[in-house]
DRENDO-1510 file (C-alpha; in Angstrom, 1 decimal, always signed):
<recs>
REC; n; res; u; v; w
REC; 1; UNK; -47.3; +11.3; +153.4 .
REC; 2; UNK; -43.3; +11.3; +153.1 .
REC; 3; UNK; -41.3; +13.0; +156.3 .
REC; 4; UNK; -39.8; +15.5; +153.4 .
REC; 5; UNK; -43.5; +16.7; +152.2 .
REC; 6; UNK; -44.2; +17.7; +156.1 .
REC; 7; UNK; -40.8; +19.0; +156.4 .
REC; 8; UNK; -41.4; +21.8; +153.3 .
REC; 9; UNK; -45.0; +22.3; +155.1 .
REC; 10; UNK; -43.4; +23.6; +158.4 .
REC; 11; UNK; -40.9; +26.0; +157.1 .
REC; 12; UNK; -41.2; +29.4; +156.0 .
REC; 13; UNK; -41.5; +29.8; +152.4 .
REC; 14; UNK; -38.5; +32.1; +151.7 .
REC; 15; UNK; -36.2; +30.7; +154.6 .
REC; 16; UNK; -36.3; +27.5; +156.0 .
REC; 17; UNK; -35.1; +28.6; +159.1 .
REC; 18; UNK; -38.4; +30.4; +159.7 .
REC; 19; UNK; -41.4; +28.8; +161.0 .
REC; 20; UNK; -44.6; +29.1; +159.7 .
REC; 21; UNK; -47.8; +30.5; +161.1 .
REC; 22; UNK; -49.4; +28.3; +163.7 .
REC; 23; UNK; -52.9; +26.6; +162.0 .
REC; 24; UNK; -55.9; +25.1; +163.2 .
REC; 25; UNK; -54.6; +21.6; +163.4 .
REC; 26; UNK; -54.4; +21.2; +167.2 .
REC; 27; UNK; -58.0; +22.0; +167.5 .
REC; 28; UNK; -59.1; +19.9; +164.7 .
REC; 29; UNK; -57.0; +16.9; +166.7 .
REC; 30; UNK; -58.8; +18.2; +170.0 .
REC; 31; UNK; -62.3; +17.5; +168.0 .
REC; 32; UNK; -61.4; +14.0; +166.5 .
REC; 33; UNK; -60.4; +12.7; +170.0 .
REC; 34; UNK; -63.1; +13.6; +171.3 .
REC; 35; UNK; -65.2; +12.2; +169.2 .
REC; 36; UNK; -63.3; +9.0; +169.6 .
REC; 37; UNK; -63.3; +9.1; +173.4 .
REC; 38; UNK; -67.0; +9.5; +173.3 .
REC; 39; UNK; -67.9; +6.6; +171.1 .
REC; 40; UNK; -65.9; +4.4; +174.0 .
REC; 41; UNK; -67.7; +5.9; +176.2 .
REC; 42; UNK; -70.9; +4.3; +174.5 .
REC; 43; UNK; -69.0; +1.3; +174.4 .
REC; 44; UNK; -68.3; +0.8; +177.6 .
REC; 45; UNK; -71.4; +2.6; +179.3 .
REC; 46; UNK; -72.7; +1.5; +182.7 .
REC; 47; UNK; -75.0; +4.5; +183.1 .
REC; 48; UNK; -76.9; +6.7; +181.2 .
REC; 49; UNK; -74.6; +8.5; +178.7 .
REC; 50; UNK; -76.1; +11.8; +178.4 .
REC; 51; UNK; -76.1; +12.2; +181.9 .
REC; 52; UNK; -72.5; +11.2; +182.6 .
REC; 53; UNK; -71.5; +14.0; +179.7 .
REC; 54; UNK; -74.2; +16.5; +181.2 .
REC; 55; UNK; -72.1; +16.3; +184.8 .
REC; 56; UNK; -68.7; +16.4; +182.9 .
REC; 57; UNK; -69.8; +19.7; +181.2 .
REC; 58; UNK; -70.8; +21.0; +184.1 .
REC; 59; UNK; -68.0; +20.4; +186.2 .
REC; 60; UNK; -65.5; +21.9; +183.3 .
REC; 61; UNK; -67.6; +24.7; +183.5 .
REC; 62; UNK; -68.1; +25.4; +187.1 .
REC; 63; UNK; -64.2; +24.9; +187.8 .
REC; 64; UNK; -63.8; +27.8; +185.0 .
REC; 65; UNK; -66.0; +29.7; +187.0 .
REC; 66; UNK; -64.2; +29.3; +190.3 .
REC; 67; UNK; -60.9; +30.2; +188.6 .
REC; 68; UNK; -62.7; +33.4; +187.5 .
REC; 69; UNK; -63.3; +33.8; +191.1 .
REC; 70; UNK; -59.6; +33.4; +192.0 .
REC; 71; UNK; -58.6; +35.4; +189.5 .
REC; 72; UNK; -60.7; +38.6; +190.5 .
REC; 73; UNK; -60.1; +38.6; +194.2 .
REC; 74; UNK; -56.2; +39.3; +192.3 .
REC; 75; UNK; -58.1; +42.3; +190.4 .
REC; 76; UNK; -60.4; +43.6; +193.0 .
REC; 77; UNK; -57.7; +44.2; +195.9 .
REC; 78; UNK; -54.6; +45.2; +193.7 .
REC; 79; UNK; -55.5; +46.2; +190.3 .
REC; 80; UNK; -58.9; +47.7; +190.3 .
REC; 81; UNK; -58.0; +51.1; +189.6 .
REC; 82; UNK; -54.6; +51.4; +187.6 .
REC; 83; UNK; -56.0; +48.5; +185.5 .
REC; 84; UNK; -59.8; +48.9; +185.1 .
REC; 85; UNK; -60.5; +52.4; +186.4 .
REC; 86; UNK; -63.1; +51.7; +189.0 .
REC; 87; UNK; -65.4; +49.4; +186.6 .
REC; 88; UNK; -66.6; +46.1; +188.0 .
REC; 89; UNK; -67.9; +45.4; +184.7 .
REC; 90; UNK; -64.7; +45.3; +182.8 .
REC; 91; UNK; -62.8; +43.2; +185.7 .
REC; 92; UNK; -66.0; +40.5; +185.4 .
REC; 93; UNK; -64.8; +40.7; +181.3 .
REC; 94; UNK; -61.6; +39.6; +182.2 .
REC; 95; UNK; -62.0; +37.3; +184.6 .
REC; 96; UNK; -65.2; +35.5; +183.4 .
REC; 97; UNK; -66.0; +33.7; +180.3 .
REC; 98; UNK; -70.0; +34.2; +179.9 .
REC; 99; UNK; -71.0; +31.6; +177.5 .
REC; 100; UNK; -69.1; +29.4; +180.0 .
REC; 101; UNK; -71.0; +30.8; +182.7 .
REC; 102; UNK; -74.6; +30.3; +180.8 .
REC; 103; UNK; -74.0; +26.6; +179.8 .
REC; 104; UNK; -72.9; +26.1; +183.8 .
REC; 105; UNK; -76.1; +27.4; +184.9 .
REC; 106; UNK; -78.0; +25.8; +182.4 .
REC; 107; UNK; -76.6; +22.2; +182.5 .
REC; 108; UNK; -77.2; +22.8; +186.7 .
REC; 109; UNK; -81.0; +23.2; +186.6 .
REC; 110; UNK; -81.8; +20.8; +183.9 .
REC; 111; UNK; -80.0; +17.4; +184.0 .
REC; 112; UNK; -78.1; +17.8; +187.7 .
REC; 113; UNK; -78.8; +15.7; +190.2 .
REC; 114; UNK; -78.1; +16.1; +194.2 .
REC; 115; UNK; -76.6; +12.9; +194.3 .
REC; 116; UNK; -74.2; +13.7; +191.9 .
REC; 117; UNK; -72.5; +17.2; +193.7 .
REC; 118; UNK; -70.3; +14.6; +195.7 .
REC; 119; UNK; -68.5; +13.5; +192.3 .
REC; 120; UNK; -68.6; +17.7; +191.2 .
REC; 121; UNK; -67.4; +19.2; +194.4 .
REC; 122; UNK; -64.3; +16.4; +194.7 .
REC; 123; UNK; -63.2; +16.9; +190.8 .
REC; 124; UNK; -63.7; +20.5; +191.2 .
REC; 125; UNK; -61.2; +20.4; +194.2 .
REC; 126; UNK; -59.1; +18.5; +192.1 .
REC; 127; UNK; -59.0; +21.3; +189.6 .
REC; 128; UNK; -58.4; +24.4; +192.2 .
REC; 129; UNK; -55.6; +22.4; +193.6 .
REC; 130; UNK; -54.3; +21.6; +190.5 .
REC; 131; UNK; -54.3; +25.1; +189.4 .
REC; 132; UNK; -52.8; +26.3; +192.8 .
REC; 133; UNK; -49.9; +24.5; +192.4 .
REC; 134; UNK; -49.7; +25.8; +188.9 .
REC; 135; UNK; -49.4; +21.6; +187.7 .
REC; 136; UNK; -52.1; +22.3; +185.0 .
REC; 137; UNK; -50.7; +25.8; +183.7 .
REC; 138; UNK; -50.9; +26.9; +180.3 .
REC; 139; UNK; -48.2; +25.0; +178.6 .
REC; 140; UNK; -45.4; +26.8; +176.6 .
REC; 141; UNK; -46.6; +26.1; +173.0 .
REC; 142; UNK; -50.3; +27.3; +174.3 .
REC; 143; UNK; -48.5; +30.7; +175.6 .
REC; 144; UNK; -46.2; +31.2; +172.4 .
REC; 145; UNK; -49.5; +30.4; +170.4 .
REC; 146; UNK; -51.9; +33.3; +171.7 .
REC; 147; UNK; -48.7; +35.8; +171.9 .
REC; 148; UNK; -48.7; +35.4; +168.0 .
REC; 149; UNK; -52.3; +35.5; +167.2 .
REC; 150; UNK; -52.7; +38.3; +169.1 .
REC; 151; UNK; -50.0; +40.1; +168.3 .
REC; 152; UNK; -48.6; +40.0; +171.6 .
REC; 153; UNK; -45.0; +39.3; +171.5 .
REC; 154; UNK; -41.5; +41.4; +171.7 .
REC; 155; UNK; -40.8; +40.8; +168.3 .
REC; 156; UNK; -44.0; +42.5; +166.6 .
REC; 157; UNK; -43.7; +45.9; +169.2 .
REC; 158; UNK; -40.1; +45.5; +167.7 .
REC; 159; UNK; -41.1; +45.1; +163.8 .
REC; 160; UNK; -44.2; +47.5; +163.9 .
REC; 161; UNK; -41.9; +50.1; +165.6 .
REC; 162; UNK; -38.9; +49.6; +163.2 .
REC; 163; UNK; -41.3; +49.7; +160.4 .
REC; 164; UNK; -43.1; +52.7; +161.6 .
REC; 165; UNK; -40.7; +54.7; +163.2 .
REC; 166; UNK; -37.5; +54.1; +160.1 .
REC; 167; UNK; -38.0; +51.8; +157.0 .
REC; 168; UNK; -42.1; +53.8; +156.3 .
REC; 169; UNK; -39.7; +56.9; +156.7 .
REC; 170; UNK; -36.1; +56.1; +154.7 .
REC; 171; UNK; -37.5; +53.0; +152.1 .
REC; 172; UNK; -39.8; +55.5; +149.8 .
REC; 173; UNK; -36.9; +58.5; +149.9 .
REC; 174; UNK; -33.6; +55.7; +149.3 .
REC; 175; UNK; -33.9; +55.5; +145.8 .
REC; 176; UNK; -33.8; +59.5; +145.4 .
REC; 177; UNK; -30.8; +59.5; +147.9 .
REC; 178; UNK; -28.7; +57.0; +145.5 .
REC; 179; UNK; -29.6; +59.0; +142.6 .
REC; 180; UNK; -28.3; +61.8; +144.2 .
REC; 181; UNK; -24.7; +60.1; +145.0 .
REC; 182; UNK; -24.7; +58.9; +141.8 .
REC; 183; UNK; -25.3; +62.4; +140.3 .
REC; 184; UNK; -22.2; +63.5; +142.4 .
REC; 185; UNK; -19.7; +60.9; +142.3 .
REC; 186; UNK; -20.5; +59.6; +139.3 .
REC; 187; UNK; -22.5; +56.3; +138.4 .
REC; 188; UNK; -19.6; +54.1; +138.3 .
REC; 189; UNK; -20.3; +51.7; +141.4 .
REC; 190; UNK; -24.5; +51.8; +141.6 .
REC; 191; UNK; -24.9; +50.5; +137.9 .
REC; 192; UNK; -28.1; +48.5; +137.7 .
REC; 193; UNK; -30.7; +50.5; +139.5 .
REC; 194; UNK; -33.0; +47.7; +139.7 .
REC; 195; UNK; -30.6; +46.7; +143.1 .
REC; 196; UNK; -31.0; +50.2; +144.6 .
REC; 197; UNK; -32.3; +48.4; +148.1 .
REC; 198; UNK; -31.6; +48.8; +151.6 .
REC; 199; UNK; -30.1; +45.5; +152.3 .
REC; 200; UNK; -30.7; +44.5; +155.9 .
REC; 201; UNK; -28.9; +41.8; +157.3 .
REC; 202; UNK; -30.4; +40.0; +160.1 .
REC; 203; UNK; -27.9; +37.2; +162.2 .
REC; 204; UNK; -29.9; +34.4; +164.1 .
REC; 205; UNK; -27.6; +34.8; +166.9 .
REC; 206; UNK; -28.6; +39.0; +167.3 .
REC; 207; UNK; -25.0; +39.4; +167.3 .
REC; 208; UNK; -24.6; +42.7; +165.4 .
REC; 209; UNK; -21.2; +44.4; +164.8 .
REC; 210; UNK; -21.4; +48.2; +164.9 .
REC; 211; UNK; -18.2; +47.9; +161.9 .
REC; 212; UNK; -19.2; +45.1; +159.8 .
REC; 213; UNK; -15.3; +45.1; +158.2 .
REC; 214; UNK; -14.2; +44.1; +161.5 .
REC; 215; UNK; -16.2; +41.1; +161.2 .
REC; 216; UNK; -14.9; +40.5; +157.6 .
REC; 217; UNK; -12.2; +41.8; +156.0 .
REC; 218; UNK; -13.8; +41.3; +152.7 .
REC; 219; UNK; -16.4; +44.0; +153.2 .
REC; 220; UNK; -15.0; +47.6; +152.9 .
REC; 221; UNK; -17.0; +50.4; +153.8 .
REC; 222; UNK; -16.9; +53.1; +150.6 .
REC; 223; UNK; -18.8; +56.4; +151.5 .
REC; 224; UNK; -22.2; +57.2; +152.8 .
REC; 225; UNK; -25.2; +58.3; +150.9 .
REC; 226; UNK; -26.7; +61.8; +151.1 .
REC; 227; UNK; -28.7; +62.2; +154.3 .
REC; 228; UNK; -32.5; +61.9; +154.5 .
REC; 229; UNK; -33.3; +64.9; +156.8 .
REC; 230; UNK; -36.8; +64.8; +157.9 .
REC; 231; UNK; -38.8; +66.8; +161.2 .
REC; 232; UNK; -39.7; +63.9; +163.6 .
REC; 233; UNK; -41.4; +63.6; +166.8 .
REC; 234; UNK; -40.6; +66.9; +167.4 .
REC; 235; UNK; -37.0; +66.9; +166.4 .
REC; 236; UNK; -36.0; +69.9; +163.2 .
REC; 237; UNK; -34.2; +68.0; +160.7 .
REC; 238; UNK; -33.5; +64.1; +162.4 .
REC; 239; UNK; -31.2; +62.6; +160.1 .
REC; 240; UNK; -31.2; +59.3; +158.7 .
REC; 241; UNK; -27.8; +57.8; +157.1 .
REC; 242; UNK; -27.1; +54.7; +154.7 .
REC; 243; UNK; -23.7; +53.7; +154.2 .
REC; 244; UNK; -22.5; +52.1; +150.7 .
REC; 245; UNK; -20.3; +48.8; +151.2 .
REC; 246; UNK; -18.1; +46.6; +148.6 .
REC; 247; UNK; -17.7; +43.1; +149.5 .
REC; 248; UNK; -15.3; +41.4; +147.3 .
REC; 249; UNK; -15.6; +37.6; +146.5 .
REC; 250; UNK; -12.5; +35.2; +146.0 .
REC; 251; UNK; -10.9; +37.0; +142.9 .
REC; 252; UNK; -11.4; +40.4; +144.9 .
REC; 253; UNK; -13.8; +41.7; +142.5 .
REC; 254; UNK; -15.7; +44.0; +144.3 .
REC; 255; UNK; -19.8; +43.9; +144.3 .
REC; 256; UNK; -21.5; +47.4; +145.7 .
REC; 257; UNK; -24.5; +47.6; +148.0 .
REC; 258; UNK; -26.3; +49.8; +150.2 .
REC; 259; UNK; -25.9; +47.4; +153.5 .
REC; 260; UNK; -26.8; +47.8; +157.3 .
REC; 261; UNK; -28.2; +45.6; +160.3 .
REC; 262; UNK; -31.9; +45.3; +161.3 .
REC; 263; UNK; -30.9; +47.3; +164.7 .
REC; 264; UNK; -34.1; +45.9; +167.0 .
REC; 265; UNK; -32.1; +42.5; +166.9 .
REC; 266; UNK; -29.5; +44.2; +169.1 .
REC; 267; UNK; -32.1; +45.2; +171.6 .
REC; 268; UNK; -33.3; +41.7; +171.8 .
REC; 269; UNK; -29.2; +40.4; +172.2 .
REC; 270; UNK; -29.1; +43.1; +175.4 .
REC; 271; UNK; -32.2; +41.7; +176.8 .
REC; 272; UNK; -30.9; +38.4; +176.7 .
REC; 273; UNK; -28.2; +39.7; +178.7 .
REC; 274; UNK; -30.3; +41.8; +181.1 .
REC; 275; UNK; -31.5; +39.5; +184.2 .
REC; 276; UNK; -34.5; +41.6; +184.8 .
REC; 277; UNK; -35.7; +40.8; +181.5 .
REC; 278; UNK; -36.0; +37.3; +182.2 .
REC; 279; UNK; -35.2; +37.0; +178.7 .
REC; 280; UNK; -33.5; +33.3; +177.5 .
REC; 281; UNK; -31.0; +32.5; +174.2 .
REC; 282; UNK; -34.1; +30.0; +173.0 .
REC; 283; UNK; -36.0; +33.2; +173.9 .
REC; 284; UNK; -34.1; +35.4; +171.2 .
REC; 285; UNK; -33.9; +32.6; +168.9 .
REC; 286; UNK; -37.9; +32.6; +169.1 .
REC; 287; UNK; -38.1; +36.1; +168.6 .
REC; 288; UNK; -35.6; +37.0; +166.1 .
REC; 289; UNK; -37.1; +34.6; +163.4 .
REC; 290; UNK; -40.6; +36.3; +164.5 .
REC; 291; UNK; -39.4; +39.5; +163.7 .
REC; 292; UNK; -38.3; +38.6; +160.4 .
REC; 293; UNK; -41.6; +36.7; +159.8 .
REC; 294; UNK; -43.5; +39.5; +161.3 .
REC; 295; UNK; -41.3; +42.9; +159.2 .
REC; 296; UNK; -41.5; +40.9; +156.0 .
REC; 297; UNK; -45.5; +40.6; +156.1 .
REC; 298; UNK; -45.2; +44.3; +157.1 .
REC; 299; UNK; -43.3; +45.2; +154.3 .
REC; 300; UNK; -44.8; +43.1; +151.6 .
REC; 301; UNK; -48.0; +44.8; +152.1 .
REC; 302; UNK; -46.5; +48.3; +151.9 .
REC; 303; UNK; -47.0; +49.6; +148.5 .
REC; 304; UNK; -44.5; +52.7; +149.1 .
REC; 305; UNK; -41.3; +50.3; +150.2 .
REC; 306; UNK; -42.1; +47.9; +147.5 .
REC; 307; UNK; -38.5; +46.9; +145.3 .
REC; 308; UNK; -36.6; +49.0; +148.0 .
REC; 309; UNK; -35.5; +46.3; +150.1 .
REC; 310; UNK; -34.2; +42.9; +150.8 .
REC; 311; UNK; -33.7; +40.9; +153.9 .
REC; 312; UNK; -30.7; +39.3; +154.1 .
REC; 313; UNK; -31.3; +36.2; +157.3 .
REC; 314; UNK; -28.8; +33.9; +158.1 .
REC; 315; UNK; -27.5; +31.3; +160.4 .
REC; 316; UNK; -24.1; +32.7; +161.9 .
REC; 317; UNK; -24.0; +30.0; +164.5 .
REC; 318; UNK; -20.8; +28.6; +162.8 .
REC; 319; UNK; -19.6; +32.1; +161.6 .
REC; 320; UNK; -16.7; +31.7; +164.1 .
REC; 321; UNK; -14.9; +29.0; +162.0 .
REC; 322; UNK; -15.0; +31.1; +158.7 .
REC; 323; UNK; -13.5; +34.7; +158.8 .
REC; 324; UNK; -15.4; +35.5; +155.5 .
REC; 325; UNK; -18.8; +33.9; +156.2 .
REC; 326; UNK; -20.9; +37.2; +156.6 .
REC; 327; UNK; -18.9; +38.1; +152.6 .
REC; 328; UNK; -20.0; +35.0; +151.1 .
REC; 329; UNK; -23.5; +35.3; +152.6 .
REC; 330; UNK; -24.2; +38.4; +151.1 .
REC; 331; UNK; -22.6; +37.6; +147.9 .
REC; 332; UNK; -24.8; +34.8; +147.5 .
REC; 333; UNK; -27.8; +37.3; +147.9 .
REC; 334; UNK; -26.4; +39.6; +145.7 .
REC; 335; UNK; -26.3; +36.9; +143.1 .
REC; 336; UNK; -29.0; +35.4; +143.8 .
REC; 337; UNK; -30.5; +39.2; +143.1 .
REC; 338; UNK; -28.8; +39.6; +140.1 .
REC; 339; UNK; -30.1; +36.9; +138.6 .
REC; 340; UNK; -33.9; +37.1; +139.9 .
REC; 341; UNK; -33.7; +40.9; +138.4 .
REC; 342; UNK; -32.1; +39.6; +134.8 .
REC; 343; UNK; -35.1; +36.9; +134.7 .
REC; 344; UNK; -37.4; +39.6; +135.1 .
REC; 345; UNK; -35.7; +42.2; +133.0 .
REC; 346; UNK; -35.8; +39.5; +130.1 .
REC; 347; UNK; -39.6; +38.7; +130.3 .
REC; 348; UNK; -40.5; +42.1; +130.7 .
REC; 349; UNK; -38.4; +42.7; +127.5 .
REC; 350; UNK; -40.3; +39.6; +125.6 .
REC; 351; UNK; -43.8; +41.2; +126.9 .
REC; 352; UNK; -42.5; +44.4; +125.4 .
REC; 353; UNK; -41.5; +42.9; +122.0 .
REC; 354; UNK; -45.1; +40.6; +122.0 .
REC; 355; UNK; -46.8; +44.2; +122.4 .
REC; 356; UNK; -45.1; +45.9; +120.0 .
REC; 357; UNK; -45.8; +43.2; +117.5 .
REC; 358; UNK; -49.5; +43.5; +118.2 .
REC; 359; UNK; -49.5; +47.0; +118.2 .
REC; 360; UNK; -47.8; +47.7; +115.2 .
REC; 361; UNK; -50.0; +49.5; +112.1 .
REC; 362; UNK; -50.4; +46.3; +109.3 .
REC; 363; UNK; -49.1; +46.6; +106.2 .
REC; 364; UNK; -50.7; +46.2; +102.9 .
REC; 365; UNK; -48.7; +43.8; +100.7 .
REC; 366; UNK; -49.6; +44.9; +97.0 .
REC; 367; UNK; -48.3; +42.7; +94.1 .
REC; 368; UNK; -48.5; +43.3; +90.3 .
REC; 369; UNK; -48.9; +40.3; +89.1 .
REC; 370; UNK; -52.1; +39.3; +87.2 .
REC; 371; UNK; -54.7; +36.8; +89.5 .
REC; 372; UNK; -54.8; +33.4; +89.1 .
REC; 373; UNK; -57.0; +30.7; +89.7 .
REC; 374; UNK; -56.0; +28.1; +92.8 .
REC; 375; UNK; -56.0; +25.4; +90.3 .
REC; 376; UNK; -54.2; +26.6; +87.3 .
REC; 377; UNK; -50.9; +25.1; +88.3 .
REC; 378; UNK; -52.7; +21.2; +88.5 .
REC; 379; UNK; -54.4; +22.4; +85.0 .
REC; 380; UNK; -51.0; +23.0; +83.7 .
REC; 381; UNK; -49.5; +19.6; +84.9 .
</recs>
């Protein structure tokens, strides 16, 4: 397997810069070494096997157990109430893993023996020590791991709520809205309404400029559309803007789009910056390309903001050495747009031709000329 075929299998299918959904392949590695460590075990046996694993299962059990225990002396005397309301039974949920506790309690009647609690009780020790100087923690990959299955880090609240709470809202009513402007000021800049999208740029770095023409001269704000007024959360007529930019390329020909910043990246640039967050820069970096993984899944399940966006991600961590980087980042988007949208205009224009063709009445082709036999012209040779 060549280093570039792993390479293409780690990165996110529309940016490289993304990563991809952690698999099952740690746990498949977990099984096959233990497999292996078992058959040296049989190798190399001095005892009987099937007791020496019945002891080792029981010990990992019965140390889970007593970290349960730890764990809900925590729950009992602080959180109790705010946590579980009064109920025992959901604190022995959280703190106890059953199935653990059933294979403990049956490996302990049926193959333990008293000669062997010596060997439990000292790695058992080893364990609770272990854990109470935190040496055999939950490494980082294991925490980052869980956070994403379940849903559980900074960057889905962030994507779910900007989802929920903007694009669900603006994305099905932006297409009206540019008709409208284009109604009014004439459709001179908006040509092609297969790009009517909210264009959303989201910068690595979270570094978000509240006037992107200060950040590059080549991008001129033009006008903003016609607001989207709707009654939210209580609030008569909250309105929601979108403002129409030209970025010109080298030969300062201007290309027209409907441009603005994902704004949750900004909250996650201020909690870098807030101590009390305990929030790092490899932190943000973790959780920006997150939330683009995590809004685009969003999105592309969202039949009513289907064709109304595009994400614009990039790397701006050398943006400081080009003053027309974020310009030639979106022009290569835009491009990039343009030309997926001809593609697909063109085939959808060769489907339309094909189905015409087929669809067309026949024609009966009538001639007046007498009939003649097939052979007549060899006869008359």
């Amino acid at each position: 397997m060549s280093f570039s075929f792993l390479f293409q299998m780690q990165v996110h299918p529309d940016n490289p810069e993304i990563p991809q959904p952690r698999g099952p392949l740690a746990g498949y590695c977990a099984f096959g070494v233990g497999i292996l460590l078992s058959f040296f075990a049989w190798i190399v046996r001095t005892d009987d096997l099937v007791h020496c694993f019945a002891v080792s299962g029981f010990i990992f059990s019965f140390s889970g157990i007593l970290k349960g225990v730890c764990h809900l002396s925590e729950e009992i005397v602080y959180q109790f109430r705010p946590r579980y309301r009064n109920s025992l039974m959901e604190a022995l949920k959280a703190c106890f893993n059953w199935i653990n506790v059933c294979v403990a309690v049956c490996l302990c009647f049926v193959s333990i023996k008293p000669e062997d609690w010596s060997r439990i009780l000292a790695a058992c020790a080893c364990v609770m020590l272990f854990t109470g100087s935190q040496l055999s923690g939950p490494l980082a990959v294991e925490i980052s791991a869980i956070c994403e299955n379940r849903k559980m880090n900074v960057a889905h609240g962030l994507a779910w709520s900007f989802y929920i709470g903007y694009l669900k809202l603006v994305l099905p009513r932006l297409k009206d809205s540019i008709q409208t402007f284009c109604d009014k000021k004439g459709n001179f800049v908006l040509k092609c309404k297969d790009t009517w999208k909210l264009h959303i740029l989201m910068p690595l770095s979270c570094t978000i400029p509240d006037k992107l023409e200060e950040e590059d001269s080549n991008i001129e704000f033009l006008d903003n559309l016609p607001d989207i007024v709707i009654d939210r959360a209580g609030v008569r007529r909250r309105v929601y803007k979108h403002s129409l930019y030209a970025v010109y390329d080298d030969a300062k020909r201007p290309h027209h789009c409907v441009l603005e910043c994902a704004t949750p990246l900004l909250s996650l640039y201020e909690m870098s910056k807030e101590s009390l967050a305990e929030f790092s820069t490899e932190d943000r970096l973790e959780q920006a390309k997150l939330f683009y993984r995590t809004l685009k899944d969003i999105l592309d399940d969202s039949r009513d903001c289907r064709n109304s966006y595009r994400f614009i991600m990039y790397d701006d961590s050398e943006a400081a050495e080009d003053p027309h980087f974020l310009s030639k980042v979106i022009l290569k988007h835009l491009q990039q747009q343009e030309k997926e949208e001809y593609s697909l205009s063109e085939g959808s224009e060769v489907q339309t031709d094909q189905h015409e063709a087929m669809s067309r009445d026949p024609t009966l082709m009538i001639s007046n000329d007498a009939p003649r036999s097939l052979m007549s012209q060899q006869y008359t040779q």
